[in-house]
C-alpha positions as CSV (number, residue, x, y, z in Angstrom):
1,X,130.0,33.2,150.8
2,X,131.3,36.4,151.4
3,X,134.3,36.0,153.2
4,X,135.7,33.2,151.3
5,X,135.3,35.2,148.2
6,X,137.3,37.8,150.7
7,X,139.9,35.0,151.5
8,X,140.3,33.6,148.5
9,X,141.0,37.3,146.9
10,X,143.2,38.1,149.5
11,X,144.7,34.9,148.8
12,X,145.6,35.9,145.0
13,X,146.8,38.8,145.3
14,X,149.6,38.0,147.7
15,X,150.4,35.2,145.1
16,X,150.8,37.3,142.3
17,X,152.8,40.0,144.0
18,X,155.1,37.4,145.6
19,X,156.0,36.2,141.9
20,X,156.9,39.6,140.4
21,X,158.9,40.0,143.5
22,X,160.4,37.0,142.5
23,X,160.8,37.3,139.0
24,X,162.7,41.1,139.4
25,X,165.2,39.4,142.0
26,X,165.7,36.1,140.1
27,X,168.2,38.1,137.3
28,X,170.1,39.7,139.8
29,X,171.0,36.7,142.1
30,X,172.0,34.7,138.8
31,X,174.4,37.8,137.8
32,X,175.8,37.4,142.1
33,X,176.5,34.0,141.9
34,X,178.8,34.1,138.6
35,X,181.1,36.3,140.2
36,X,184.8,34.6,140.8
37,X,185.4,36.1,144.1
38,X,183.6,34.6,146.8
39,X,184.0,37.9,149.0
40,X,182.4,40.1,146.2
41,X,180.0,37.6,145.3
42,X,178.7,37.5,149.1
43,X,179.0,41.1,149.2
44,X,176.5,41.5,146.5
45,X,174.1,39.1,147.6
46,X,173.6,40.9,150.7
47,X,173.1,44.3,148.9
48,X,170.4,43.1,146.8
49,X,168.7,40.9,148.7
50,X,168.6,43.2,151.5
51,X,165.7,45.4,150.4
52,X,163.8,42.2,149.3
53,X,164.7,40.8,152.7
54,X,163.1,44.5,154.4
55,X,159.7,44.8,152.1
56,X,158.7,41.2,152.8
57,X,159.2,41.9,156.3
58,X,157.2,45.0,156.4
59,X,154.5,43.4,154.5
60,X,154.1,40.4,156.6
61,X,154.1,42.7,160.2
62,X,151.4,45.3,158.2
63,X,149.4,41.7,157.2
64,X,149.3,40.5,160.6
65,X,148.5,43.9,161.9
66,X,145.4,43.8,160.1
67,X,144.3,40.4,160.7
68,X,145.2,40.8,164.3
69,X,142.6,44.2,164.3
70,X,139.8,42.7,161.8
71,X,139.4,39.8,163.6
72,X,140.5,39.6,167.1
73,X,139.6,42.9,168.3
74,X,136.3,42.2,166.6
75,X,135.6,39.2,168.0
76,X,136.5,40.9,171.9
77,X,133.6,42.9,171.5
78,X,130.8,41.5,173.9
79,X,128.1,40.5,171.5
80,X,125.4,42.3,173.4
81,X,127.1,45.4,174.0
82,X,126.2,48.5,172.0
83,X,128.4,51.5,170.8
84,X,127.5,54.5,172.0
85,X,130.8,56.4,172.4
86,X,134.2,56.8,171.3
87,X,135.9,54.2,174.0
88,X,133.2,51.4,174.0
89,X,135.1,50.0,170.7
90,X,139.1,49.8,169.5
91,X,139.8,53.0,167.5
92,X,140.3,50.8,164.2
93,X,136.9,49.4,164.3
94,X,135.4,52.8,165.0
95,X,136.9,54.9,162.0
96,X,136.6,51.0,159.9
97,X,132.4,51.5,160.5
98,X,132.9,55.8,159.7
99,X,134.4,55.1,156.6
100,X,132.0,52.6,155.6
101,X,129.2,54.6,156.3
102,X,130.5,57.8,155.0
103,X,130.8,55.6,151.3
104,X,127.4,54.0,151.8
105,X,126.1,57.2,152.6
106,X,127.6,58.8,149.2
107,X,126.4,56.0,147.2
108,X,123.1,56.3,148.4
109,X,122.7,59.9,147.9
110,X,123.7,60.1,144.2
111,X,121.8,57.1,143.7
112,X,118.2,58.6,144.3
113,X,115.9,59.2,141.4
114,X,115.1,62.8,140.3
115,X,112.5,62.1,138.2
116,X,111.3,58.8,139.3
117,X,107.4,57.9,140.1
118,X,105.9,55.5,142.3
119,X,102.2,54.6,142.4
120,X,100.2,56.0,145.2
121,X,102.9,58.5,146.6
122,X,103.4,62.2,145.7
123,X,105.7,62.7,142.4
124,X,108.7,65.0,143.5
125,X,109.2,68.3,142.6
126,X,105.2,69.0,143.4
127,X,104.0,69.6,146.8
128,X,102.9,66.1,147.2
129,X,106.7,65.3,147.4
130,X,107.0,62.4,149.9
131,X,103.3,61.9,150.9
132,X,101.5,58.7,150.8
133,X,98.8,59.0,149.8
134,X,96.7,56.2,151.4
135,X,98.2,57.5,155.2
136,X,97.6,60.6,154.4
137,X,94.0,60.5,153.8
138,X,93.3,58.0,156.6
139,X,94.5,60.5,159.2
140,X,92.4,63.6,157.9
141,X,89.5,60.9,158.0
142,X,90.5,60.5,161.8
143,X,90.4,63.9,162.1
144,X,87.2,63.9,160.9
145,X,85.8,61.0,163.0
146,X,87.4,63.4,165.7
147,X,85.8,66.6,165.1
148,X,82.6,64.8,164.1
149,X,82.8,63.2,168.1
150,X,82.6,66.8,169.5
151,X,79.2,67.2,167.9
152,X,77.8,63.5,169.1
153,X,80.1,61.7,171.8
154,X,77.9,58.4,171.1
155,X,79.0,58.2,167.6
156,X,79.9,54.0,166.9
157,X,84.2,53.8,166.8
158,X,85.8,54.0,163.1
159,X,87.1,50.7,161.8
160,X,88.7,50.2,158.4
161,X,85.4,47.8,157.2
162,X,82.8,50.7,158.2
163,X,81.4,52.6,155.3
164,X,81.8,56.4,156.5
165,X,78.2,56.7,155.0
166,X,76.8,54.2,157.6
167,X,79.2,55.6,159.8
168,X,78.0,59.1,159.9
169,X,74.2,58.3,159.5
170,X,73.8,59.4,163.5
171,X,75.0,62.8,161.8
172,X,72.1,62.9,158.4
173,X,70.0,66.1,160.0
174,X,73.5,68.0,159.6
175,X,75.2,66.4,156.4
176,X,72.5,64.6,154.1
177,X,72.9,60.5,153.7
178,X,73.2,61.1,149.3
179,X,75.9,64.2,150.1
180,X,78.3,64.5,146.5
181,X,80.7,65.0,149.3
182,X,80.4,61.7,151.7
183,X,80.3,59.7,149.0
184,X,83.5,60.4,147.3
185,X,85.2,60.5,151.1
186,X,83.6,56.8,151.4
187,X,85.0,55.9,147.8
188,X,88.3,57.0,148.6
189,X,88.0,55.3,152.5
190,X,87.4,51.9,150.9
191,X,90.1,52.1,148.4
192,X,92.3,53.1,151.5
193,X,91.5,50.7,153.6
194,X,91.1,47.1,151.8
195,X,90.0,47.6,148.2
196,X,91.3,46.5,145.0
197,X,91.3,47.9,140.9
198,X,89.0,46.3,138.9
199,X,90.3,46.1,135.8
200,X,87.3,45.5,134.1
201,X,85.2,48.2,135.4
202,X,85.0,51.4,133.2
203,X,83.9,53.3,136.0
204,X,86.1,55.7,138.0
205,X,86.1,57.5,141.2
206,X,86.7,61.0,138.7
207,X,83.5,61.2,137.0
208,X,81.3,57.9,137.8
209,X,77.9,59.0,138.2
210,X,75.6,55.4,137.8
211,X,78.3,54.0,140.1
212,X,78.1,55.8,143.1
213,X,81.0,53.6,144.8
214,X,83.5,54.3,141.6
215,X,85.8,51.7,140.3
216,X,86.9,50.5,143.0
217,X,84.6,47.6,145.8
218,X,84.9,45.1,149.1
219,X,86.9,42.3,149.1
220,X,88.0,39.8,151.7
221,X,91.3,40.6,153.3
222,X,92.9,37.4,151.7
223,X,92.1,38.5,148.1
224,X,93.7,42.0,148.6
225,X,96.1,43.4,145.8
226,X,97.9,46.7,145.8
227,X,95.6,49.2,144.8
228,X,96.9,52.6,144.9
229,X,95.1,56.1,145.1
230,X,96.5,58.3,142.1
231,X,96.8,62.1,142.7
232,X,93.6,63.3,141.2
233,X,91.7,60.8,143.4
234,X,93.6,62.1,146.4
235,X,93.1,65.7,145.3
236,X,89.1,65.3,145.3
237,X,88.8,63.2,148.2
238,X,90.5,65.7,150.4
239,X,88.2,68.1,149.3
240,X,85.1,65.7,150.2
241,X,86.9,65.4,153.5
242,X,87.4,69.2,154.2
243,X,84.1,69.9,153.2
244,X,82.4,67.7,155.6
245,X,85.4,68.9,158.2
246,X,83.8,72.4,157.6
247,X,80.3,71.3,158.2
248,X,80.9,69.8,161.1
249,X,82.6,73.0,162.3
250,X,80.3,75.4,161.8
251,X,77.6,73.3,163.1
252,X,79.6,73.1,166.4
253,X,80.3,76.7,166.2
254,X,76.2,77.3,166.3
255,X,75.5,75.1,168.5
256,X,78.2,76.6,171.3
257,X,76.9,79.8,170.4
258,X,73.0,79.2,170.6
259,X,73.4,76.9,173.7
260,X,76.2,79.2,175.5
261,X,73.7,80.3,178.2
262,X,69.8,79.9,178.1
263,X,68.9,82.9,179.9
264,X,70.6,85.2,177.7
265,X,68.5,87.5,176.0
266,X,70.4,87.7,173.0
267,X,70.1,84.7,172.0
268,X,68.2,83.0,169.1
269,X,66.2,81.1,171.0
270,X,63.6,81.8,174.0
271,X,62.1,79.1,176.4
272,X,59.3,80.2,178.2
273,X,58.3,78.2,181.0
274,X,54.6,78.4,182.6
275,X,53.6,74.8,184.4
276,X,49.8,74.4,184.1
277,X,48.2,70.9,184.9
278,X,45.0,69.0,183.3
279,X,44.6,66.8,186.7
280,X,43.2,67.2,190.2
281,X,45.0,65.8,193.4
282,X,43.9,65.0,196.9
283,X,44.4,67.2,199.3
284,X,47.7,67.5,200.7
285,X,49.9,65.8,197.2
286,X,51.6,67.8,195.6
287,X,50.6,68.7,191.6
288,X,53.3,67.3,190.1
289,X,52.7,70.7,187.3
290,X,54.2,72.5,189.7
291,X,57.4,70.3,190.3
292,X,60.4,71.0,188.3
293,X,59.7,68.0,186.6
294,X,56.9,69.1,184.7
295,X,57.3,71.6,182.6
296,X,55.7,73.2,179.5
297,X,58.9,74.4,176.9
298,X,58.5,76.5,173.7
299,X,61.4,76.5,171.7
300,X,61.4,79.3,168.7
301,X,64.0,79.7,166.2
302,X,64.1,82.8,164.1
303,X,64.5,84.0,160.7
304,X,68.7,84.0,161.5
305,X,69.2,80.4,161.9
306,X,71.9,78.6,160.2
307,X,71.1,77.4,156.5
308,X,72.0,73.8,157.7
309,X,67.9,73.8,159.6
310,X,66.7,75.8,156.7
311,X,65.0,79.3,156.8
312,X,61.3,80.1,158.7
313,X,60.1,80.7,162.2
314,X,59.4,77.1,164.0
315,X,58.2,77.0,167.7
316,X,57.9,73.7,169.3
317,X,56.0,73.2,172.5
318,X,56.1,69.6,174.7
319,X,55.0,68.9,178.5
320,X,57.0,66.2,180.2
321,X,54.9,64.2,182.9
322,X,56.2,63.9,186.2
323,X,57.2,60.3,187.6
324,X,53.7,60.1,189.7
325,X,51.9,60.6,186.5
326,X,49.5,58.6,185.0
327,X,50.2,57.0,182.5
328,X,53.7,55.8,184.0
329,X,55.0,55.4,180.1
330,X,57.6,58.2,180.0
331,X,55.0,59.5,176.9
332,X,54.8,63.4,175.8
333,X,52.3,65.4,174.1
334,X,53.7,68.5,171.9
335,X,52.2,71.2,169.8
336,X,54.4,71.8,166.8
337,X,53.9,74.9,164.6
338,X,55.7,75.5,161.5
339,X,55.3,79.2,160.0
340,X,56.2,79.6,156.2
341,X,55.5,82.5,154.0
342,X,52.8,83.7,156.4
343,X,50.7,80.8,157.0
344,X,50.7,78.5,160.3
345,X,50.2,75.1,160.6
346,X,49.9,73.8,164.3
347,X,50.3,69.8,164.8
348,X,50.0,67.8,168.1
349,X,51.3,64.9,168.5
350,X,52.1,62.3,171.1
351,X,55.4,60.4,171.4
352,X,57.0,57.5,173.5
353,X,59.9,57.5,175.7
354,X,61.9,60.0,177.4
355,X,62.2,63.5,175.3
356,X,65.5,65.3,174.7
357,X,66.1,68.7,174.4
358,X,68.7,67.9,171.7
359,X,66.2,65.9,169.8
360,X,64.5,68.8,169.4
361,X,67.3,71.3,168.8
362,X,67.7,68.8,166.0
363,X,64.7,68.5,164.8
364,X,64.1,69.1,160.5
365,X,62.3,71.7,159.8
């Protein structure tokens, strides 16, 4: 459609300059011909029609000039070949495609808005200039996911239809399940990821306190619309996000610190080891209380633990059986003693399965 409104253009406006052409020579060829003399009258035909004679000429070369470089040298190009440098094309084509993309270029820059607004991006003038807001928070909830993988490897992988308060549930002993925090970051996830605005919902992600999960809920992928995060929104659920970023980081701060070396004497903890044995063994086999597999562990933290366990003295003492032990159940028995404001409290108890050091690192107070 384009070309033949290019043709047909074209096409006009050699018509019309052809019939001025024609109508400015007319006159003077009528005035030639009613001369007398036939010498003077041939005479003066070939004075004026020369010029004509000499601009049609020079328009039809100039025409065929540029037909012969707009479409033949075009069409010469191979159609997979890409231009790269200066001698892959004809010169005309080259500064042809510069000087259309030097106008485009122009048009576009005085075209863009200077006060415009689009929903879910950064206004401009404001240091949200350019940022989507969607993106943006998906990647610092990466990040997140990231830093929150240094302090448990095993945590589950991060998919768009996981609720970060499920998805950081492995993680409750360092940030609690109901945290204000986790659940704006898991309002603002599910908006981010496949949510829609529900019109007829008063409440809002800014102030919704008997709906925890704000204006916004699931839907099925098919059912989608385009629900944007507004600046305010973004605003608080970044801080949600750096909050929990700063948890995480401290808690894997006190861990590396704590758990640098055992032995060290420094340190906030203390392990005492003694191996001492209820049983009697034949003669000859070996008590397994005095293998390095059974061991008696106190663990005490002091009164300069982190706020995240809570303040108080704790001390926490478990024997692990030895494979030849009966019962063959992989069970443990450990005192637990919990000192506040002076007074003791000693607990034993008896678990099942294999115990970790972790678990108990870990362990409430």
């Amino acid at each position: 459609m384009s070309n033949f409104l290019s043709t047909t253009t074209f096409s006009i406006l050699v018509a019309t300059s052809w019939f001025f052409i024609f109508l400015t020579a007319f006159p003077l060829f009528v005035q030639f011909v009613l001369v007398s003399d036939f010498n003077l009258r041939l005479w003066d035909v070939v004075i004026g029609g020369f010029p004509y004679l000499i601009a049609s000429a020079a328009f039809v070369v100039c025409w065929i000039q540029r037909r012969y470089m707009l479409s033949y040298r075009v069409e010469r190009i191979p159609r997979r070949t890409i231009v790269l440098k200066q001698g892959d094309a004809p010169n005309g084509v080259i500064d042809l495609v510069h000087t259309e993309y030097r106008r485009v270029s122009a048009i576009a820059y005085h075209s863009r808005p200077t006060d415009g607004f689009q929903l879910g991006w950064g206004r401009p003038g404001t240091k949200y200039e350019g940022i989507y807001f969607k993106r943006a928070f998906c990647d610092a909830v990466e990040r997140l996911d990231t830093t929150a993988r240094k302090l448990l490897p095993s945590l589950p992988a991060l998919c768009p239809t996981t609720r970060l308060t499920s998805h950081f549930h492995p993680l409750s002993i360092v940030i609690p399940i109901d945290s204000t925090a986790l659940k704006d970051a898991d309002v603002l996830f599910q908006i981010a990821t496949f949510a829609v605005d529900n019109d007829n919902s008063s409440d809002n992600l800014l102030g919704a306190q008997n709906a925890p999960y704000g204006r916004y809920g699931h839907v099925p992928k098919e059912e989608r619309n385009d629900g944007e995060i507004n600046e305010e929104e973004f605003e608080r659920g970044m801080e949600a996000v750096g909050e929990l970023q700063s948890i995480f980081e401290r808690e894997i701060e006190y861990l590396g610190s704590d758990l640098s070396t055992i032995s060290d004497s420094r340190s906030r903890r203390s392990y005492n080891m003694s191996a001492k044995s209820p049983h009697e063994y034949p003669r000859g086999m070996q008590d397994p209380a005095d293998s390095d597999e059974a061991e008696r562990l106190t663990f005490r933290r002091g009164d300069s633990q982190s706020d995240i366990y809570g303040r108080g003295e704790q001390e926490f003492q478990f024997r692990v059986r030895a494979p030849d032990e009966e019962p063959m159940d992989g069970s443990f028995e450990g005192d637990y003693r919990d000192e506040r404001d002076g007074v003791a409290h000693w607990r034993n108890t008896r678990r099942s399965g294999s115990p970790s050091v972790r678990s108990f690192i870990h362990a409430p107070p």
